[in-house]
LOTORDO-246537 format. One line per 3 residues: number of its first residue (from 0); their letters; for each residue z, x, y of N, C-alpha, C. Coordinates in nm, 3 decimals, always signed. Each point is the difference from the previous one (the first is absolute). Last residue first. Example, Ala and Ser with C-alpha at 12.3 -4.5 7.8 and 13.67 -1.06 7.14 Angstrom:
residues 2
1 = SA = +0.708/+1.285/-0.225/+0.006/+0.082/+0.119/+0.073/-0.077/+0.109 | -0.007/+0.029/-0.572/+0.000/-0.089/+0.119/+0.000/+0.090/+0.120
end
This chain:
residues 167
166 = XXX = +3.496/+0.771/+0.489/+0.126/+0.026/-0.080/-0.066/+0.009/-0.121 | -0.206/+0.044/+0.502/+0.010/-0.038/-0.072/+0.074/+0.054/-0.147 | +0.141/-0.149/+0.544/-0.022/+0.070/-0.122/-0.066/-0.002/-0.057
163 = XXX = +0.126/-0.159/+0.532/-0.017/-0.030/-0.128/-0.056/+0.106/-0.098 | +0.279/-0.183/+0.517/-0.096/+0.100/-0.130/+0.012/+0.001/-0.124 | +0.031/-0.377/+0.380/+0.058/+0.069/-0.045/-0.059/+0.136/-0.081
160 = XXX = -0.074/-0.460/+0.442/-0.038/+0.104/-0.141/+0.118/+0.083/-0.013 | -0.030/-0.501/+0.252/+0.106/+0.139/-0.015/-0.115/+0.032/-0.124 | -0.060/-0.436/+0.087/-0.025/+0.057/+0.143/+0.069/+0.155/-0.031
157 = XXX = -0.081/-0.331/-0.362/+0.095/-0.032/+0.093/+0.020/+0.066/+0.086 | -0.388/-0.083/-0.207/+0.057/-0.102/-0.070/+0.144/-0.003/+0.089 | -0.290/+0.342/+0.130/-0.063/-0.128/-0.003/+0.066/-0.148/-0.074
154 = XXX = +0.059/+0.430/-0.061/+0.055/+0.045/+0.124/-0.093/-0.171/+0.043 | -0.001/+0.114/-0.431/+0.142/-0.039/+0.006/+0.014/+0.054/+0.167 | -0.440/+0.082/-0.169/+0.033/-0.117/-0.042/+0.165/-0.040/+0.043
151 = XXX = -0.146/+0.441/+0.087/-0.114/-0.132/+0.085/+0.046/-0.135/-0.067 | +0.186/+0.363/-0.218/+0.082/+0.009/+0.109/-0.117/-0.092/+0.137 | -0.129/+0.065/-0.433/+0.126/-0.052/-0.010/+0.012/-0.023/+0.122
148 = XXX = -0.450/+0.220/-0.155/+0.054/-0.112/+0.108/+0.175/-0.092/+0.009 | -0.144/+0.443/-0.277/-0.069/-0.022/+0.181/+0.065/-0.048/+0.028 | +0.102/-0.066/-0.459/+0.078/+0.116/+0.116/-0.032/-0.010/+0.134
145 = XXX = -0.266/-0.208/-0.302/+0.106/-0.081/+0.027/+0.069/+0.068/+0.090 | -0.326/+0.287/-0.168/-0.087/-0.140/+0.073/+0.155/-0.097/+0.072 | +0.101/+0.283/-0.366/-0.014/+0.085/+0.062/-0.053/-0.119/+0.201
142 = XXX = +0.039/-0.175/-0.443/+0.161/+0.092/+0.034/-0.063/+0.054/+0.173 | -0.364/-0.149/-0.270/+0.067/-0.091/+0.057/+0.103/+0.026/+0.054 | -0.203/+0.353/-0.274/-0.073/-0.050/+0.135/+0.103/-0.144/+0.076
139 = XXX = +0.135/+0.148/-0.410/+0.024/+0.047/+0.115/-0.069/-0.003/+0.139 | -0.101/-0.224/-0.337/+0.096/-0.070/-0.022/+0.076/+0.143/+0.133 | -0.419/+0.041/-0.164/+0.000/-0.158/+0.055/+0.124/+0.007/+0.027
136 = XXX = -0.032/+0.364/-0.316/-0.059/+0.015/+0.167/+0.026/-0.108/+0.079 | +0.152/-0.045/-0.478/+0.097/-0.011/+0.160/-0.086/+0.120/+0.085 | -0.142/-0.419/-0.306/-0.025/+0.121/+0.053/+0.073/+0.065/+0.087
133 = XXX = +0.072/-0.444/-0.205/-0.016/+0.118/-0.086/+0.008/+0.134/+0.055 | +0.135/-0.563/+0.135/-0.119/+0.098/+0.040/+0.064/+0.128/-0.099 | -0.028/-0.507/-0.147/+0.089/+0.131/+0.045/-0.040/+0.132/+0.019
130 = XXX = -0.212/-0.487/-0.075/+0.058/-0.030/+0.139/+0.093/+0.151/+0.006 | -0.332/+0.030/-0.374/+0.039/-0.155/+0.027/+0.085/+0.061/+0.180 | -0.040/+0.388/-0.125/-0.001/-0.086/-0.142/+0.046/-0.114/+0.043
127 = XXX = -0.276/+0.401/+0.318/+0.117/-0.122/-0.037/-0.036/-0.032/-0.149 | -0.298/+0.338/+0.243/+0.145/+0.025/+0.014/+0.085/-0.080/-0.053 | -0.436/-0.121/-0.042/+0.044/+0.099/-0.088/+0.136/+0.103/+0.035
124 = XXX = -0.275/-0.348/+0.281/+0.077/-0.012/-0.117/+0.047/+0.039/-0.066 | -0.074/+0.236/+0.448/-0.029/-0.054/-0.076/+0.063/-0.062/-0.140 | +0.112/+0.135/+0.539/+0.049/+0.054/-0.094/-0.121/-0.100/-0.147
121 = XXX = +0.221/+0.119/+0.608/-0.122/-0.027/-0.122/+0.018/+0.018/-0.153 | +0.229/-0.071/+0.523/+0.039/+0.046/-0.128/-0.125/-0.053/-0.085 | +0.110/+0.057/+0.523/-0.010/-0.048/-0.036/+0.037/+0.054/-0.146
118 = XXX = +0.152/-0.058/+0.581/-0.016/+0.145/-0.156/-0.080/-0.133/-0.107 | +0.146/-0.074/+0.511/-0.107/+0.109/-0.038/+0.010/+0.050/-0.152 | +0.128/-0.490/+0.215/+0.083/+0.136/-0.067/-0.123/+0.059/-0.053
115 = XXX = +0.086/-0.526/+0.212/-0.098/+0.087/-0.091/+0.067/+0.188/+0.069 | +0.195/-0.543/-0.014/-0.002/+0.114/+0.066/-0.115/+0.082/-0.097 | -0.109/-0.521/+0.094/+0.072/+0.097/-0.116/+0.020/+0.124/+0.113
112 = XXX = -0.249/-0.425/+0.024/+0.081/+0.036/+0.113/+0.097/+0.143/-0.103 | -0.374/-0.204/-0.110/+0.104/-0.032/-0.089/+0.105/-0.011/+0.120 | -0.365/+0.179/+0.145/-0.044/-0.185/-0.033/+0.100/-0.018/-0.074
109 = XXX = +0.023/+0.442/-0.016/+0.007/-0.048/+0.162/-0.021/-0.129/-0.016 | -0.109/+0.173/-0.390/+0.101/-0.010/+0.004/+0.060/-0.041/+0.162 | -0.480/+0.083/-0.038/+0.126/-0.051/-0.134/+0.101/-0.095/-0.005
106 = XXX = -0.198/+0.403/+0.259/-0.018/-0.125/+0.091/+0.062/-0.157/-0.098 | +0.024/+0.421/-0.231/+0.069/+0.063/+0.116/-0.023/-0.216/+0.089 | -0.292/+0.146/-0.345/+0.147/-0.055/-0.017/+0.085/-0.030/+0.094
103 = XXX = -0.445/+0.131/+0.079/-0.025/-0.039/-0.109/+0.179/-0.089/-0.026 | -0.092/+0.424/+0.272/-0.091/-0.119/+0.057/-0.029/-0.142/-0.084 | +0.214/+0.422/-0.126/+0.122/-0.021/+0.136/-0.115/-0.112/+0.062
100 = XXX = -0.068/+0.164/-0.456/+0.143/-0.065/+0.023/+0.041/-0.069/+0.124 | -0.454/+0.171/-0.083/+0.007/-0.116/-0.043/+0.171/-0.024/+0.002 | -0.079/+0.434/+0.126/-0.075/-0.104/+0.054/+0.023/-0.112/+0.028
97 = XXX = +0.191/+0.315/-0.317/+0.042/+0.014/+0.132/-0.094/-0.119/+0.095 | -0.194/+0.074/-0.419/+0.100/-0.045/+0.037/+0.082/-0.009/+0.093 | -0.335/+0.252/+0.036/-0.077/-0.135/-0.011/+0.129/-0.074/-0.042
94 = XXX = +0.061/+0.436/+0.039/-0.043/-0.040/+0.102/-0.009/-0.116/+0.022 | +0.029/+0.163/-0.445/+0.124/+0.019/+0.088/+0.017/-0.034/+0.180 | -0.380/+0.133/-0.299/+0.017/-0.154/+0.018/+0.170/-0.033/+0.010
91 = XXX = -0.225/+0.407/+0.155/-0.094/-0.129/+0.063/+0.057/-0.161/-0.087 | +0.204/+0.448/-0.173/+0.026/+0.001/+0.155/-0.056/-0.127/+0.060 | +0.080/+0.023/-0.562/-0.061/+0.050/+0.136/+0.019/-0.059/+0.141
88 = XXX = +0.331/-0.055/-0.452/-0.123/-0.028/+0.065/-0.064/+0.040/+0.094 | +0.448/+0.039/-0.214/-0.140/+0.050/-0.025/-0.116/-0.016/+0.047 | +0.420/-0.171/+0.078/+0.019/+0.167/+0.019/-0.109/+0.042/-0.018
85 = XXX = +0.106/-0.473/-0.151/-0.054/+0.037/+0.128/-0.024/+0.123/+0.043 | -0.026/-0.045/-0.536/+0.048/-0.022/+0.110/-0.019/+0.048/+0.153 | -0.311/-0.007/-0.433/+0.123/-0.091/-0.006/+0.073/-0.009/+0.103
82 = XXX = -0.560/+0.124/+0.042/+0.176/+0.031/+0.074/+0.062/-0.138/-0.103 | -0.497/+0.072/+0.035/+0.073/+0.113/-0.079/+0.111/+0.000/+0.047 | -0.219/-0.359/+0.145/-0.032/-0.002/-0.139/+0.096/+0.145/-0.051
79 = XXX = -0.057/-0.064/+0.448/+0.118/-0.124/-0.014/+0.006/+0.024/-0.192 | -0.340/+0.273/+0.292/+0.141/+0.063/+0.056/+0.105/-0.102/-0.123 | -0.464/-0.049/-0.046/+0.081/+0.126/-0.094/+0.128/-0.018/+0.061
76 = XXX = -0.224/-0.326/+0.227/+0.012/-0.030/-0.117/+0.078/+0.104/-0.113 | -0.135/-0.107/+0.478/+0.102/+0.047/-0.010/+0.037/+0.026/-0.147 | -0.366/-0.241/+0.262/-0.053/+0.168/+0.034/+0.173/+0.078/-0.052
73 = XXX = -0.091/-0.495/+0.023/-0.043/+0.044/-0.112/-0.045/+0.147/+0.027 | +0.250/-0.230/+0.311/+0.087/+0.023/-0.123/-0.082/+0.081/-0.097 | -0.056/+0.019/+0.478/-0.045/-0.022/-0.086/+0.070/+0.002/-0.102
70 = XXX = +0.188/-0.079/+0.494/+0.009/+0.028/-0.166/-0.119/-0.024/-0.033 | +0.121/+0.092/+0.461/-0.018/-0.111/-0.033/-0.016/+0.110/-0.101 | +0.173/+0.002/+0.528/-0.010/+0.072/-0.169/-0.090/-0.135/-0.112
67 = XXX = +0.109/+0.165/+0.639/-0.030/-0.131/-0.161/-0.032/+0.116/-0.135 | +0.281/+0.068/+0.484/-0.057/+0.064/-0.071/-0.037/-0.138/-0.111 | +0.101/-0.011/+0.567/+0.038/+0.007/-0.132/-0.113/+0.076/-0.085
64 = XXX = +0.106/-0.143/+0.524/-0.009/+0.114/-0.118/+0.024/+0.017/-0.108 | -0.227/-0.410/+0.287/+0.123/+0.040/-0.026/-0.048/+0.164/-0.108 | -0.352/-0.282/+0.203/+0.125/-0.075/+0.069/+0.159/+0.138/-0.039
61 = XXX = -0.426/+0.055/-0.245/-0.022/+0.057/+0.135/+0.119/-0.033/+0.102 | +0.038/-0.147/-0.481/-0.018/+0.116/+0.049/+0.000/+0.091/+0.126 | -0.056/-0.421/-0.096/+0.135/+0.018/-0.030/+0.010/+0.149/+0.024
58 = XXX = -0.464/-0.131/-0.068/+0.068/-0.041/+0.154/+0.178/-0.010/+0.018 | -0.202/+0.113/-0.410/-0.065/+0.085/+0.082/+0.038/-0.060/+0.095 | +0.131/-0.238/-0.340/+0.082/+0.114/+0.029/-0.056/+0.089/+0.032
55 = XXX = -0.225/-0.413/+0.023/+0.082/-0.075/+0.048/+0.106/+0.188/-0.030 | -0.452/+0.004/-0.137/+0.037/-0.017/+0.101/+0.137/-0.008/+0.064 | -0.093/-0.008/-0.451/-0.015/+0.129/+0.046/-0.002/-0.019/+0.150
52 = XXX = +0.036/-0.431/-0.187/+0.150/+0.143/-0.050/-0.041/+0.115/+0.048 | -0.358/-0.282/+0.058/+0.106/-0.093/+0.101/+0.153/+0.092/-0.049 | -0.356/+0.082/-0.257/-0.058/+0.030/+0.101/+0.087/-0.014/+0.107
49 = XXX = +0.069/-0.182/-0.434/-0.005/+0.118/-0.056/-0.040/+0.077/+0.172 | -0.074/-0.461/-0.026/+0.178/+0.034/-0.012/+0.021/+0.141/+0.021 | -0.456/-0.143/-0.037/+0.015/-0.024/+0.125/+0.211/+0.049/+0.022
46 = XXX = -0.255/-0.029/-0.450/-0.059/+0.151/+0.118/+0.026/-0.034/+0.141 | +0.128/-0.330/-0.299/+0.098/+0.099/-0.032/-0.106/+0.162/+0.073 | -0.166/-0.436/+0.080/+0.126/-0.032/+0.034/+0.062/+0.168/-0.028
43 = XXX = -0.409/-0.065/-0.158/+0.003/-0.013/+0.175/+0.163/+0.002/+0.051 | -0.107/-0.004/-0.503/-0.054/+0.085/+0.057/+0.002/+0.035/+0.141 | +0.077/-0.429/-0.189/+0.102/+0.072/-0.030/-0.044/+0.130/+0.055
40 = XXX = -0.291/-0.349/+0.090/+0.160/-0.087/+0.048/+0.109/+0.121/-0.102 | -0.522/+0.029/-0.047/+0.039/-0.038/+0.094/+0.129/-0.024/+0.056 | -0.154/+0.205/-0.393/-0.029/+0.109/+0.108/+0.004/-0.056/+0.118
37 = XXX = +0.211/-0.260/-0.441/+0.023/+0.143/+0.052/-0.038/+0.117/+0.157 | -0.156/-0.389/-0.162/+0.064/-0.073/+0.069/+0.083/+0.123/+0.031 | -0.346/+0.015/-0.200/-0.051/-0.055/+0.100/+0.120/+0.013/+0.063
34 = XXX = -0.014/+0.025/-0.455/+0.000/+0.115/+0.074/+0.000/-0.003/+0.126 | +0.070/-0.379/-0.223/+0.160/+0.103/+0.002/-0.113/+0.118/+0.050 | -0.302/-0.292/-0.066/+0.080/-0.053/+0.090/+0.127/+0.090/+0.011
31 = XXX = -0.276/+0.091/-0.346/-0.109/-0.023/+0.127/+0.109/-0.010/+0.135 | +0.161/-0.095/-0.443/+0.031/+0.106/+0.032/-0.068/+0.047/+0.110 | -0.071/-0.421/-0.150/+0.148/+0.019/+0.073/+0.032/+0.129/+0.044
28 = XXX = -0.442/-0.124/-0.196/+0.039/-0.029/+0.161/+0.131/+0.029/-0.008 | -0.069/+0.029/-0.459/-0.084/+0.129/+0.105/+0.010/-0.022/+0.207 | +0.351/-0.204/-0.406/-0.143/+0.005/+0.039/-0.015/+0.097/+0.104
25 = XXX = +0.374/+0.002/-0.374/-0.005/-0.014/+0.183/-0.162/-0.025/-0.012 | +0.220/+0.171/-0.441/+0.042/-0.166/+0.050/-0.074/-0.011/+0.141 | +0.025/+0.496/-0.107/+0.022/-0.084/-0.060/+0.069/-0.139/+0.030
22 = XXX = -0.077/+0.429/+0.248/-0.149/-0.139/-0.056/+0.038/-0.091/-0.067 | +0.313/+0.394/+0.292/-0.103/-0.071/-0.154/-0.069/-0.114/+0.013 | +0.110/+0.417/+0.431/-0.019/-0.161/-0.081/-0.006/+0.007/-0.176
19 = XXX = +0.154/+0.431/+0.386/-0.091/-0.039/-0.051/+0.025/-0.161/-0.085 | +0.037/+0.386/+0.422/+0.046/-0.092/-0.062/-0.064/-0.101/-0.100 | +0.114/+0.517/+0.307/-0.086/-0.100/-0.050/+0.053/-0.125/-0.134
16 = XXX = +0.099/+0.303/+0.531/+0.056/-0.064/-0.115/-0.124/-0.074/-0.098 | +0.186/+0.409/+0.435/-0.077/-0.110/-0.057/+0.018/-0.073/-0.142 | +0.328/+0.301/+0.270/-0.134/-0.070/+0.091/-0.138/-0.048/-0.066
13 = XXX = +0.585/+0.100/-0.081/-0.113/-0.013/-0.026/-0.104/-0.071/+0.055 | +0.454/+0.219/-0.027/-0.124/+0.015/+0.079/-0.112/-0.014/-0.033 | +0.416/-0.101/-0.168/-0.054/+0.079/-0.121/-0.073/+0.080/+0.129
10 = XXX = +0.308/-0.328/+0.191/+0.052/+0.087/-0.099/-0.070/+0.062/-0.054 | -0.206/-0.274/+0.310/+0.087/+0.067/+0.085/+0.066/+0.074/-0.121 | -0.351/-0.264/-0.112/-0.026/+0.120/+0.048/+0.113/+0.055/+0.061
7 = XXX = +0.064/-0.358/-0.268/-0.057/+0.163/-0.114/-0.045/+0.094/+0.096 | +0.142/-0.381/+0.178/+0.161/+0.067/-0.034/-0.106/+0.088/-0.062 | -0.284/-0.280/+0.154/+0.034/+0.059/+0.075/+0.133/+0.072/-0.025
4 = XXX = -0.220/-0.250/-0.312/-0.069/+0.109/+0.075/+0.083/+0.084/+0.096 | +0.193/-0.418/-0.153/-0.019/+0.122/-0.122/-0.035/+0.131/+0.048 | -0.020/-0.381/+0.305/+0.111/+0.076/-0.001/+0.002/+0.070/-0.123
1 = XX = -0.353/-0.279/+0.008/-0.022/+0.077/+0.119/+0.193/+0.116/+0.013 | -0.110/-0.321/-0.339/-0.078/+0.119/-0.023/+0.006/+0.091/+0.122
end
């Protein structure tokens, strides 16, 4: 429970929570006891976690110049609901992707030891039939994305770039 909480507050932001029991089957002490146990040994812990994060990138802060961001997802909702494609979507949650790509995957794939390549490609189910992609936005977007990085990928595989097209 205690890590439930605490992902609903770092993704939704959520700072409080109510929670509610059935009755049914449980005696009345047990539930006596799950509340108990709630405001003693879960409540303390996750207002103490939740305290120890805001701290811990305020003194990161002061140590180093950086910039912290952090997502409300649930403050993004029109931007993601009214957009078929990436092109569409508003500025803030275009942001928030950008985000979550380069803090989220990005490290990822590094544990993969993987090369990771500034471009990415988005595209919903509804571009593909079964495994064939359809859309040739998607499908140029990718052309295009690939183009970038050719000449990063094959200067890495065998030390010589070349120039490249798209055909």
């Amino acid at each position: 429970m205690i890590d439930k909480l605490l992902t609903y507050h770092e993704v939704y932001g959520l700072g409080r929570a109510i929670i509610q029991m059935g009755f049914g089957g449980m005696p009345q002490v047990e539930h006596l006891k799950a509340i108990a146990r709630l405001g003693t040994e879960v409540a303390p812990v996750v207002r103490r976690e939740v305290a120890a994060r805001a701290k811990s990138l305020d003194t990161l802060r002061g140590m180093l110049p950086i910039e912290t961001s952090r997502i409300d997802v649930r403050c993004l909702g029109q931007g993601f609901t009214q957009a078929t494609e990436r092109d569409e979507v508003t500025p803030d949650v275009e942001a928030a992707i950008r985000l979550a790509e380069e803090h989220t995957l990005r490290p990822l794939f590094a544990f993969f030891q993987a090369l990771t390549v500034p471009v990415a490609f988005h595209a919903t189910a509804g571009d593909f039939d079964g495994t064939t992609l359809l859309n040739p936005r998607v499908y140029g977007r990718v052309e295009v994305g690939l183009t970038d990085v050719v000449n990063l990928l094959r200067t890495r595989a065998t030390g010589a770039a070349q120039s490249v097209g798209v055909g």
